[in-house]
PADONU-497927 format. One line per 8 residues: number of its first residue (from 1); their letters; for each residue x, y, z of C-alpha. Coordinates in steps of 0.2 Angstrom, whole numbers, plus 5000, padded with zeros to 4 digits. Example, Ala and Ser with C-alpha at 12.3 -4.5 7.8 and 13.67 -1.06 7.14 Angstrom:
BEGIN
1 = as = 5062,4978,5039 ~ 5068,4995,5036
This chain:
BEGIN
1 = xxxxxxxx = 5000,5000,5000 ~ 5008,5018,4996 ~ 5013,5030,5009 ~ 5000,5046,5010 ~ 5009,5061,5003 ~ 5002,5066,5019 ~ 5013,5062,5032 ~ 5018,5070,5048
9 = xxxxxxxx = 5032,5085,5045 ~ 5046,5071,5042 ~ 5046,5054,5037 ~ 5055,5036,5039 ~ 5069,5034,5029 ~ 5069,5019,5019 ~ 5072,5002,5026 ~ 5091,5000,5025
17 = xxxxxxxx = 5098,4989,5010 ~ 5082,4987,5002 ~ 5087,4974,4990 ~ 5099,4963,5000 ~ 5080,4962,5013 ~ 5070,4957,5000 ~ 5084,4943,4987 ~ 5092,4939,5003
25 = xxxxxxxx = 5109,4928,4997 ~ 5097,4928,4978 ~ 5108,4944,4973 ~ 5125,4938,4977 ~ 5139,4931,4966 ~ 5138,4914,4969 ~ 5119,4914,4966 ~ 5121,4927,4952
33 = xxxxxxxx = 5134,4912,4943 ~ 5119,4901,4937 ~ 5102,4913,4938 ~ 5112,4923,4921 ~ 5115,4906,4911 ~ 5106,4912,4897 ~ 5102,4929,4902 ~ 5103,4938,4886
41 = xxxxxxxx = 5088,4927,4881 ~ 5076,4931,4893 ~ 5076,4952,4890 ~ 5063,4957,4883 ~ 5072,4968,4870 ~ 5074,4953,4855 ~ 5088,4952,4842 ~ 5089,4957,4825
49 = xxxxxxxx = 5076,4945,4815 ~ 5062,4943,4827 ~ 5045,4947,4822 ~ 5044,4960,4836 ~ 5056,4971,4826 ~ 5043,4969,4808 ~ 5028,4982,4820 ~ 5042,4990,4829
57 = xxxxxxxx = 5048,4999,4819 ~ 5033,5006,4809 ~ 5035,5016,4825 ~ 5052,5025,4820 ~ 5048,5044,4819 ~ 5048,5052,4801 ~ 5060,5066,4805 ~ 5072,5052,4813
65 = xxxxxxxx = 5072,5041,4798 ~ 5074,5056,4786 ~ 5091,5062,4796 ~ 5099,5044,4797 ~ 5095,5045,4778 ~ 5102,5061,4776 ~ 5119,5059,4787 ~ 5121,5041,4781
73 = xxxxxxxx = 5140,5041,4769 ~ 5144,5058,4777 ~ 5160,5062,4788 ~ 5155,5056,4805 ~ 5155,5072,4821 ~ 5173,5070,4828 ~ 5176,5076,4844 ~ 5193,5085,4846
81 = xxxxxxxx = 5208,5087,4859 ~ 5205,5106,4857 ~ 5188,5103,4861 ~ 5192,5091,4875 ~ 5203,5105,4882 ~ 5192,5118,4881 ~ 5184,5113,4897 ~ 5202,5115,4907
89 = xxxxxxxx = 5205,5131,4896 ~ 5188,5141,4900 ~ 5176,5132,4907 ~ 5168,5128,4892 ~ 5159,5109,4891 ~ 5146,5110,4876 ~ 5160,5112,4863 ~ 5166,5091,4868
97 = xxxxxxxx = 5148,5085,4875 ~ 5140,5091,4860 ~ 5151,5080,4848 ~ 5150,5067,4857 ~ 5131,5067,4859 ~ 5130,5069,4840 ~ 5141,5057,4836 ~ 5129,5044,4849
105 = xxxxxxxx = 5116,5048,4842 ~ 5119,5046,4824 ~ 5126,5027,4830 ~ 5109,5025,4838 ~ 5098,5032,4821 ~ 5111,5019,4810 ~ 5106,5004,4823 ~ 5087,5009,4822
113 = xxxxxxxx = 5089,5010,4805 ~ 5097,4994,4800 ~ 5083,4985,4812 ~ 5071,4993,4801 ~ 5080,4986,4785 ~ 5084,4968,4793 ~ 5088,4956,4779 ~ 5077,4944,4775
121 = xxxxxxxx = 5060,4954,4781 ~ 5056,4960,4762 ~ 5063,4955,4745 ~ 5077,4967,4741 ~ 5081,4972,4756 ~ 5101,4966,4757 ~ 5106,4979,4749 ~ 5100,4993,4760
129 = xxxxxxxx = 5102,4984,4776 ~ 5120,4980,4773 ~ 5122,5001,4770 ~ 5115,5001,4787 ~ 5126,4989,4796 ~ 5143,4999,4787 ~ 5133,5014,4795 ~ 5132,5003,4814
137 = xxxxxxxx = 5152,4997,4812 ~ 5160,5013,4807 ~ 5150,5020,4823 ~ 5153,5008,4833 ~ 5174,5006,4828 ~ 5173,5026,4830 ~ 5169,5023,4848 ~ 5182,5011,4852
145 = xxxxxxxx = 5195,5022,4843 ~ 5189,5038,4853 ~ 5204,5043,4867 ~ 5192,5044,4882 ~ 5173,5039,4884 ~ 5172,5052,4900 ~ 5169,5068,4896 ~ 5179,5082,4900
153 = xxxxxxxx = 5171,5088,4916 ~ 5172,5073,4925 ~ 5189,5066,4921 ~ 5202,5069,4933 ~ 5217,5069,4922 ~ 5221,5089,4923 ~ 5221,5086,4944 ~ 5230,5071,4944
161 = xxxxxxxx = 5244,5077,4928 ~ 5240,5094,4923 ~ 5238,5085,4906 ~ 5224,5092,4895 ~ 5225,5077,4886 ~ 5215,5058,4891 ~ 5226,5046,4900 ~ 5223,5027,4891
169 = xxxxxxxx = 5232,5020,4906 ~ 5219,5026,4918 ~ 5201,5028,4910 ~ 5189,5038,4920 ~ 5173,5028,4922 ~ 5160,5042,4923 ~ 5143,5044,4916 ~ 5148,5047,4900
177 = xxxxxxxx = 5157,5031,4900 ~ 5144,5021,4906 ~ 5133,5028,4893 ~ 5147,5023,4877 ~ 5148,5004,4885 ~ 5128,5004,4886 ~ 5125,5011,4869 ~ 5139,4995,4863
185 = xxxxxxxx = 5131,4985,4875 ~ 5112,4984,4868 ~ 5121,4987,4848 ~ 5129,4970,4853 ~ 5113,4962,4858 ~ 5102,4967,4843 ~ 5115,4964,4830 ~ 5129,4954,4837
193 = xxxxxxxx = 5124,4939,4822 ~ 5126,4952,4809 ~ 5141,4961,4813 ~ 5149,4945,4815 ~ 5146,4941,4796 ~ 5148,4960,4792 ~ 5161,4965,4802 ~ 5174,4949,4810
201 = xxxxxxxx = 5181,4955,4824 ~ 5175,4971,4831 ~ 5164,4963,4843 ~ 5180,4957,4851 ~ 5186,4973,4850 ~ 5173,4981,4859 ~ 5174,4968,4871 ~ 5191,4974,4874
209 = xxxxxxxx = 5188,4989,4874 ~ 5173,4987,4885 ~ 5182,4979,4899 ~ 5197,4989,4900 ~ 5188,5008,4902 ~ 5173,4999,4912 ~ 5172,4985,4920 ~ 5190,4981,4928
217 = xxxxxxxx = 5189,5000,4933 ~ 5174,4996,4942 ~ 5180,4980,4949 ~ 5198,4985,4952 ~ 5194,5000,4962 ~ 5182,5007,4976 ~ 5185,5024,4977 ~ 5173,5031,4962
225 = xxxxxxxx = 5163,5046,4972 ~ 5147,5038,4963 ~ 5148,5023,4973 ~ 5139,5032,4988 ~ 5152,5021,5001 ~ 5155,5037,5009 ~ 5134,5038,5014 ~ 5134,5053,4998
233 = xxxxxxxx = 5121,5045,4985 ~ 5116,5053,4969 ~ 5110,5051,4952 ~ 5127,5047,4944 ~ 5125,5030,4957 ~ 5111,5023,4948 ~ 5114,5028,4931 ~ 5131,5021,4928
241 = xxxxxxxx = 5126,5005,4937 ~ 5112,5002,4927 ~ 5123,5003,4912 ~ 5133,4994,4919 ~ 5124,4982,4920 ~ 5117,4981,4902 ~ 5137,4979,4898 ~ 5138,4965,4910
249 = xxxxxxxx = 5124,4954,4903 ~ 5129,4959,4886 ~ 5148,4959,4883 ~ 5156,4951,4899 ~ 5157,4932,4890 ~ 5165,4924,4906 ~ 5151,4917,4919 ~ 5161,4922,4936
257 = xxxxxxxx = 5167,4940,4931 ~ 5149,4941,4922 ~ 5141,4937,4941 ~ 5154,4948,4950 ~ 5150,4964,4941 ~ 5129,4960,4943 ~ 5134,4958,4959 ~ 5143,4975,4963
265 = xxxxxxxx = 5129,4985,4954 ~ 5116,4976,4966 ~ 5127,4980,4979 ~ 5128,5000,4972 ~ 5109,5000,4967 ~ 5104,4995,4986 ~ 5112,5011,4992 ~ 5104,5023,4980
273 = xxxxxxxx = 5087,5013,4985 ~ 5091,5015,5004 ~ 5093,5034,5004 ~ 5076,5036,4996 ~ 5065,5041,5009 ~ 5048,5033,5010 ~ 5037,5046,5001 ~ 5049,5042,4987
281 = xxxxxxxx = 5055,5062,4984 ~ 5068,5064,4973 ~ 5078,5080,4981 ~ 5088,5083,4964 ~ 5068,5086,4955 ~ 5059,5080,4942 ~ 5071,5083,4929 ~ 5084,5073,4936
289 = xxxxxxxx = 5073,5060,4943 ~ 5075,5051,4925 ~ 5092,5050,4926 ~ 5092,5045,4945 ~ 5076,5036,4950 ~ 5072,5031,4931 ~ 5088,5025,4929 ~ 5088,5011,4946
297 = xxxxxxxx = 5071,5006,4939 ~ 5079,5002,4922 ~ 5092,4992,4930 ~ 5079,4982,4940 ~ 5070,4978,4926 ~ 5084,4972,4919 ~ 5089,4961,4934 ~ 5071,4956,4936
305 = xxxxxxxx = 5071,4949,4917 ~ 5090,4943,4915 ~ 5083,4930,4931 ~ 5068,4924,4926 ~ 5060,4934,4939 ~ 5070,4928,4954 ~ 5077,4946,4958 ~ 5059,4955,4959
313 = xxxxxxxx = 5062,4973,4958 ~ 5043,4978,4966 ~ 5048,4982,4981 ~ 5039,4997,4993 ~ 5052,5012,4987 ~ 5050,5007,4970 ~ 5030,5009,4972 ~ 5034,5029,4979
321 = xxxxxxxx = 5047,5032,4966 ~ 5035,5029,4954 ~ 5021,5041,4959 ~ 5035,5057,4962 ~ 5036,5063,4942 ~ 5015,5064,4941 ~ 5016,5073,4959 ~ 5026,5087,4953
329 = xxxxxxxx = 5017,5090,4937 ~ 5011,5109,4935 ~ 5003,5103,4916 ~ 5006,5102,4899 ~ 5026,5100,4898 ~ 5026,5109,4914 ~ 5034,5105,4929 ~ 5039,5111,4947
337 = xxxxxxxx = 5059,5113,4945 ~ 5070,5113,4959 ~ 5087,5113,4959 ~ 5097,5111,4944 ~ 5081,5107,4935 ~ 5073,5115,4918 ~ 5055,5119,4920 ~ 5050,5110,4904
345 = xxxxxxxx = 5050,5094,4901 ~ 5063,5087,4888 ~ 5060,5080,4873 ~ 5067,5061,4877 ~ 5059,5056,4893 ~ 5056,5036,4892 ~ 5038,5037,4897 ~ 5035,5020,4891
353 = xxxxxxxx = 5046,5015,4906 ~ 5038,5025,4919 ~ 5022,5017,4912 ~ 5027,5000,4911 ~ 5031,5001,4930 ~ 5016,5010,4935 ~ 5003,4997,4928 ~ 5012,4982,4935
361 = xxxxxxxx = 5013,4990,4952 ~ 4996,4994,4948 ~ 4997,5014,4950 ~ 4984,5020,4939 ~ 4986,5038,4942 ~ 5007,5037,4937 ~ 5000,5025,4923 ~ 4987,5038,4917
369 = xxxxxxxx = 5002,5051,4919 ~ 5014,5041,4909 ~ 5003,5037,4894 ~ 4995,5051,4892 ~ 5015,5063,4892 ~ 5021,5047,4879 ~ 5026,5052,4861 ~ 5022,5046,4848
377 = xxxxxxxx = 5040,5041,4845 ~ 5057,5039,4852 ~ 5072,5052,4852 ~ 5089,5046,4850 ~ 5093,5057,4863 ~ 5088,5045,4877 ~ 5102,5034,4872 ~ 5100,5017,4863
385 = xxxxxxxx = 5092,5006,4877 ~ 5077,5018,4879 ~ 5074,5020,4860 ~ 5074,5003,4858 ~ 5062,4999,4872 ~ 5051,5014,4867 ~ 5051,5007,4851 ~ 5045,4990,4856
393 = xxxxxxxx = 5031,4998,4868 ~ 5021,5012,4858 ~ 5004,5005,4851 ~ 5004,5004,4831 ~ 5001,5018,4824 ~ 4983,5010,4818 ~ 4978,5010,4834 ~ 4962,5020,4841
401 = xxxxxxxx = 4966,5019,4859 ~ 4956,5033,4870 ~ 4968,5046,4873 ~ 4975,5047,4889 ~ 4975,5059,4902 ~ 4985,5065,4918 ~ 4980,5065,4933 ~ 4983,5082,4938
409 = xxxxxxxx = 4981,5079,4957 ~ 4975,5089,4969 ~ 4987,5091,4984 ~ 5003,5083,4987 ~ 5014,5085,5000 ~ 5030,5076,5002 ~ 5037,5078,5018 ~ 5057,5072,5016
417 = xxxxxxxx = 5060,5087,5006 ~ 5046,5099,5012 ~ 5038,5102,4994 ~ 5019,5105,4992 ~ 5010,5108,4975 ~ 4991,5111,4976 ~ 4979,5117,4964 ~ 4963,5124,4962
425 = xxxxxxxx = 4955,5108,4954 ~ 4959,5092,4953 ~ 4960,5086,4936 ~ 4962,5099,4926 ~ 4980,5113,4923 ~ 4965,5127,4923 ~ 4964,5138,4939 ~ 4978,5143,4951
433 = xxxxxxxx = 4992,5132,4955 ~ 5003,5134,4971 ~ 5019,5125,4975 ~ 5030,5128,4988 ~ 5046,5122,4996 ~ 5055,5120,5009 ~ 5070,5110,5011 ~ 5090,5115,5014
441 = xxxxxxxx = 5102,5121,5005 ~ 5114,5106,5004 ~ 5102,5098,4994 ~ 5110,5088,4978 ~ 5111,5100,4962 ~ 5107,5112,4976 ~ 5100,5130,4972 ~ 5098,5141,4987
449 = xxxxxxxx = 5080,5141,4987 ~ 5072,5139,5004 ~ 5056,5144,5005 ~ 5054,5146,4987 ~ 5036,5145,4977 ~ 5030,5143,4961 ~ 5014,5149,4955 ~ 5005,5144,4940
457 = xxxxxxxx = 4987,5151,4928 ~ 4981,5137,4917 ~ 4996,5127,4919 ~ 5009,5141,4913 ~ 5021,5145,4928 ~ 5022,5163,4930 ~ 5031,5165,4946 ~ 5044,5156,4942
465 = xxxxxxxx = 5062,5147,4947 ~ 5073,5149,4935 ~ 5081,5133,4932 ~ 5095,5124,4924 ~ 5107,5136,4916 ~ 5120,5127,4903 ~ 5134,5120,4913 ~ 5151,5126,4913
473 = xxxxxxxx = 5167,5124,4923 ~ 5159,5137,4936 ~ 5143,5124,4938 ~ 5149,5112,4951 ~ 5165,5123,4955 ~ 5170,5134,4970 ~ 5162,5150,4963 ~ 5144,5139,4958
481 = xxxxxxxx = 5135,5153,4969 ~ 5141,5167,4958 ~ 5129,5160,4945 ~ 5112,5172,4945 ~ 5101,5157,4943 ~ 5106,5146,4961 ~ 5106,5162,4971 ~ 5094,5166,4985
489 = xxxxxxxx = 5091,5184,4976 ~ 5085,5177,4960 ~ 5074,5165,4968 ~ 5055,5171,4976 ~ 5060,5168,4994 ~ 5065,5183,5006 ~ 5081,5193,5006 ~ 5083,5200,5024
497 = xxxxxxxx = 5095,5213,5023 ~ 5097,5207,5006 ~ 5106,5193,5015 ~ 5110,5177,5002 ~ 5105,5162,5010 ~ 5119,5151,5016 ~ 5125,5136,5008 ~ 5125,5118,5018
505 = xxxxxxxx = 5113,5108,5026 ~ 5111,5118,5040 ~ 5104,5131,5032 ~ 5087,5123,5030 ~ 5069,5128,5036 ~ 5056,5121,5046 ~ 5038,5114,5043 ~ 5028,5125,5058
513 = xxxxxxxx = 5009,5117,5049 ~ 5010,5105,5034 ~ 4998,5104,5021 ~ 4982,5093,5021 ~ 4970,5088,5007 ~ 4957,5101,5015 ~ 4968,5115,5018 ~ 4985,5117,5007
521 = xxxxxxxx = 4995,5127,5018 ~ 5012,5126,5020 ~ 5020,5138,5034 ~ 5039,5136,5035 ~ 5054,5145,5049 ~ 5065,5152,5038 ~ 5077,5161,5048 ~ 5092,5146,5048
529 = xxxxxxxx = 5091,5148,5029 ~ 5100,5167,5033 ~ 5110,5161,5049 ~ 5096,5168,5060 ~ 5087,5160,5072 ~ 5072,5148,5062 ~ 5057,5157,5069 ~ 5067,5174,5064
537 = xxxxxxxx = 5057,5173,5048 ~ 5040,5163,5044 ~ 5033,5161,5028 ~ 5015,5154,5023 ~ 5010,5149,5008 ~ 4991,5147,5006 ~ 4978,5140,4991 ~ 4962,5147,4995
545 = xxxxxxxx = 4951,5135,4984 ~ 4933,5143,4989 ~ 4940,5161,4984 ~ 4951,5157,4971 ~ 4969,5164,4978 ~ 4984,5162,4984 ~ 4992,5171,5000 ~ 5011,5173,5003
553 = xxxxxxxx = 5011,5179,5019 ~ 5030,5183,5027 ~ 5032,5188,5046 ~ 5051,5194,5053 ~ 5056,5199,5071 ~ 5076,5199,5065 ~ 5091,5206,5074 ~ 5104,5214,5065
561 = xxxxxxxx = 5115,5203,5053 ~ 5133,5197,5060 ~ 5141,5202,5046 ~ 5138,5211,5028 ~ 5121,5216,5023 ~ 5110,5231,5019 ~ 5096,5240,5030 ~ 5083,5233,5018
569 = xxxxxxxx = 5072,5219,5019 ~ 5069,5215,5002 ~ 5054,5199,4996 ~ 5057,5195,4982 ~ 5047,5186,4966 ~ 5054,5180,4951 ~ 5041,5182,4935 ~ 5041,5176,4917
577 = xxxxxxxx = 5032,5182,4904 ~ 5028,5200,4903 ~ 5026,5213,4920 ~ 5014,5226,4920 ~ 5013,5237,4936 ~ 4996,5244,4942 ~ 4991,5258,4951 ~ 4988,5255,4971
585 = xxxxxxxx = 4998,5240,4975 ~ 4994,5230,4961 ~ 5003,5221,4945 ~ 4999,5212,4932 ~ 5010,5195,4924 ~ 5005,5190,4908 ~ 5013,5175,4899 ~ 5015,5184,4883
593 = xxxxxxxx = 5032,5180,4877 ~ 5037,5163,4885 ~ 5040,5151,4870 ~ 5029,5138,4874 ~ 5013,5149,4874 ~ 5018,5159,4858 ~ 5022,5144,4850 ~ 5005,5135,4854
601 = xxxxxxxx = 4994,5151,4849 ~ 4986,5146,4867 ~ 4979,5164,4877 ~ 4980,5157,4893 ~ 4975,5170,4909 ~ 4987,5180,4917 ~ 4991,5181,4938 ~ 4984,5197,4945
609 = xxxxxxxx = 4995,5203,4961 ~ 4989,5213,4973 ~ 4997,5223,4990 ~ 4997,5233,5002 ~ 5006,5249,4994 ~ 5010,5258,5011 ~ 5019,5245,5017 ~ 5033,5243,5004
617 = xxxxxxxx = 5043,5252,4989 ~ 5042,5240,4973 ~ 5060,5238,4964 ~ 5059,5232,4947 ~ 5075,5220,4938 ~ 5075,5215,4923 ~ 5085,5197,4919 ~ 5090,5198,4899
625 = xxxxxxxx = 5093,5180,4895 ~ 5107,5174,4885 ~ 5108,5156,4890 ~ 5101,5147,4878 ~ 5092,5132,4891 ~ 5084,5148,4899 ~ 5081,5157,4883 ~ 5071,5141,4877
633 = xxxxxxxx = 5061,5140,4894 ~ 5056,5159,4898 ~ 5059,5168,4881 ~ 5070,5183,4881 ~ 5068,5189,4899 ~ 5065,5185,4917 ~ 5059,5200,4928 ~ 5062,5199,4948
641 = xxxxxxxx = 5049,5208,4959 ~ 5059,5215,4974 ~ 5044,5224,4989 ~ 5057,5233,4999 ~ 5052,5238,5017 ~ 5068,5250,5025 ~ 5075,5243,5043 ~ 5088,5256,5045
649 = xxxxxxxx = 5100,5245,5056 ~ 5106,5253,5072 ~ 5121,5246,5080 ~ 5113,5240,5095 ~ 5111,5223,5104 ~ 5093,5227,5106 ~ 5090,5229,5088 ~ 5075,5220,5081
657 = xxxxxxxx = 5067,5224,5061 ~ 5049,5217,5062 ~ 5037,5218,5050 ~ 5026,5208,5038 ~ 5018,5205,5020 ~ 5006,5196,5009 ~ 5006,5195,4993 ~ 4987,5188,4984
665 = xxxxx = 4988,5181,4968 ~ 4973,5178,4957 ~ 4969,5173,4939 ~ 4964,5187,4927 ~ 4948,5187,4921
């Protein structure tokens, strides 16, 4: 049975080693040894030639098929020491990651493409499909021949020699790695027969290659960060493990080192599963729960399949995890970001996972969710083992299924990370949307946002957070709070004294009421955020079904800062779209402007704000964006509300700056 959302203002961490309680000895290496005889069988992604392929591929998107047709005989995108250097140079990681992304994904268009021209499945088909397996070998050989399969950011070759150059001898196994040995991995499994006639030898060689930058490097050592030994866990844990674990089943040919590996990822997987707290949050967010969560759900269905069902990935956490991407959905593409996050949701989500799960756990509302956010096709940017499954899994495109819908839900409240998102009406985007957080600020991907909300009209967030930003250098670097979009100031949360928030885990709020079904309020003690003490500053954030607002009410009793600071208390909001100042403590933010509204012709409602104008002086900043990930989310501009009240600081121990605030938010008419 799941966990309420509804929980009391924290919850019960998961049951320690998750996986080990539930397979008991089943997921060790000796039992591992004779549960994979056979494994590659038993996955439910087939080889070139079955009769699976013959439907599934009538599902290949037109615009894919015509740039695999396009590129196909072309020079292939080749990634450069000069780009690999830029990142040691000047921060700069899109110049090598992009090449490298192209260059994957046109080996995962050739691989679609030469399923689609299997021989044998039509007369006359040799030809083409023998121009498609050249296409899948020159790929593949390219990828074996390439220096380093980490990319720049993550290897550590510039600390360890001050080289800028990859180091063979020592491979970095990162993500990027993990994604190059999986993308081999399933290649190997759907055409493995056909590159051995095509092709003699390069399976070996990416055997080799396989097993020298990946699997002894995981084996040999045990001081990859990912691992989580040192109690840290994050996204990269699960997502190299379950590539791994694709690499192990597919291209580890001897039984004991094939077993030992499995084993390790088990061993890796059950530590990500253990920090996930019961209500199943994700504190990274939604957009990182499909390369955290989504990713440990990948690699147990693997398990689950390569044993005949001995290793059963439906375990209670799994069940939670499931439900968090449908909880957090504002609607349409829309959803709550925190953290390192984009507000949209990207193009290649594997929903046909997230599905799959939901209806064998027998979560209708995730299932609903899942089917209803599915393309109509898959995009090579996922990565090989999700196009190929979302290949196998969309309906023919004959099909009249009813359309699906999300559920739209109307409260949740997950206690582990403080988050609430409530809306007016439960079931549909339109009406008022409030979420709100609480959290700390040594949160993975952290921003400094304590105490932050969101607030959407018709499912188009309009007070905003920011988001994900391209990464550089500076991203997870010394100076990461020097970047506009994590800072306190650019978030809607307060800025006593035009205090940042502090960074670390102490500087966290605290749940004075948690939200309820019947009454979505969430009142937070911010004052540890800004080194005060918690009850310093309160914040409640309020949905008012019956009258169709939202109240932001803030409340200070603060003593004069330690150090630094102005004598301003300054509440910020940050607003897409476009600002319109009324007269007599009112404004008006309309989403005119943000891509996604323009783009769909859609005239959704604007958010009417309104204030008391004799308690504060309203400060207007414009944010021009010139990051493109920001640029594609908010259009050309972010504007940031600041209500200033003036607290002239006196140097006295009996100092104290008390006030308070609302601010109502309503739909247009």
């Amino acid at each position: 049975m799941m966990t309420s959302p509804f929980s009391p203002h924290t919850t019960l961490p998961a049951p320690a080693a998750p996986l080990v309680t539930a397979w008991g000895p089943d997921g060790s290496q000796p039992a591992l040894l004779p549960l994979l005889a056979g494994a590659a069988a038993r996955i439910s992604v087939p080889a070139a030639g079955s009769k699976a392929w013959h439907t599934a591929v009538l599902n290949l998107p037109a615009p894919v098929v015509r740039q695999a047709q396009g590129e196909r005989g072309t020079p292939w995108p080749q990634p450069l020491v000069s780009h690999y250097a830029r990142y040691f140079r000047d921060g700069n990681r899109t110049a090598y990651e992009g090449l490298v992304a192209a260059r994957q994904q046109r080996l995962t268009r050739a691989v679609v493409m030469a399923l689609a021209s299997n021989p044998g499945r039509q007369e006359g088909d040799g030809d083409e499909a023998e121009a498609w397996l050249d296409e899948v070998i020159d790929g593949a050989f390219l990828l074996c021949e390439q220096s380093s399969w980490s990319w720049a950011a993550h290897d550590d070759v510039f600390r360890r020699t001050g080289c800028v150059v990859p180091d063979l001898a020592t491979p970095y196994l990162d993500l990027g790695a993990g994604e190059v040995a999986a993308q081999l991995a399933w290649l190997d499994h759907v055409l493995g027969g056909q590159l051995d006639d095509r092709a003699p030898g390069l399976r070996r060689r990416i055997r080799e290659e396989v097993a020298g930058r990946v699997i002894r490097p995981f084996l040999d050592r045990l001081d990859w960060h990912w691992l989580g030994l040192d109690g840290d866990v994050h996204n990269w844990n699960p997502w190299i493990h379950s590539n791994l674990i694709a690499a192990a089943l597919f291209l580890v040919d001897d039984p004991i080192t094939q077993a030992r590996a499995v084993a390790r990822c088990i061993e890796g997987l059950d530590r990500f599963l253990a920090s996930i707290p019961a209500d199943g949050a994700i504190d990274e967010g939604f957009a990182y729960w499909w390369n955290g969560a989504g990713r440990a759900l990948e690699g147990l269905a693997l398990l689950e399949q390569a044993t005949g069902g001995v290793l059963d990935g439906g375990l209670p956490v799994v069940r939670e995890m499931v439900a968090f991407p449908h909880r957090m959905h504002i609607g349409g593409a829309w959803f709550l970001n925190v953290a390192d996050g984009p507000a949209r949701a990207a193009a290649a989500l594997p929903w046909d996972m997230l599905h799959r799960w939901a209806v064998r756990l027998g979560d209708p509302e995730a299932a609903g969710h899942a089917a209803a956010m599915a393309t109509r096709g898959p995009d090579p940017a996922a990565g090989l083992g999700r196009v190929l499954h979302t290949l196998l899994e969309l309906p023919e495109p004959a099909s009249t299924a009813t359309p699906a819908h999300p559920p739209l839900v109307a409260t949740t409240y997950l206690p582990s990370v403080q988050i609430m998102v409530a809306r007016e009406t439960a079931g549909t985007a339109e009406g008022l949307l409030l979420a709100a957080k609480g959290g700390h600020n040594g949160e993975h991907h952290n921003h400094r946002d304590v105490g932050s909300v969101v607030v959407a009209v018709d499912g188009v967030p309009l007070l905003v957070d920011a988001g994900q930003p391209t990464y550089t250098a500076q991203t997870f670097g010394p100076d990461r709070y020097g970047i506009r979009a994590m800072q306190s100031n650019w978030h809607s949360v307060p800025a006593p004294f035009g205090l940042e928030q502090g960074t670390g885990s102490d500087f966290a709020a605290g749940v004075l009421n948690a939200p309820t079904p019947e009454r979505p309020l969430l009142e937070l003690a911010l004052g540890a955020a800004y080194g005060f003490e918690p009850r310093a500053w309160i914040r409640a954030a309020e949905l008012h079904r019956a009258s169709g607002r939202i109240t932001i009410a803030d409340s200070w009793d603060l003593p004069a800062p330690a150090t630094g600071g102005t004598a301003d208390v300054d509440i910020t909001f940050l607003t897409a779209g476009t600002v319109i100042l009324g007269p007599d403590g009112s404004a008006t933010v309309r989403p005119d402007g943000i891509p996604a509204v323009d783009a769909a012709n859609a005239t959704p409602r604007g958010a009417a704000l309104r204030w008391d104008p004799a308690a504060v002086v309203v400060l207007v900043d414009e944010w021009q964006l010139d990051d493109p990930l920001l640029a594609a989310a908010w259009g050309a501009r972010l504007t940031r509300l600041r209500f200033r009240t003036p607290a002239a600081i006196a140097p006295s121990p009996d100092f104290r700056a008390a006030g308070a605030f609302t601010l109502t938010v309503e739909a247009t008419p």
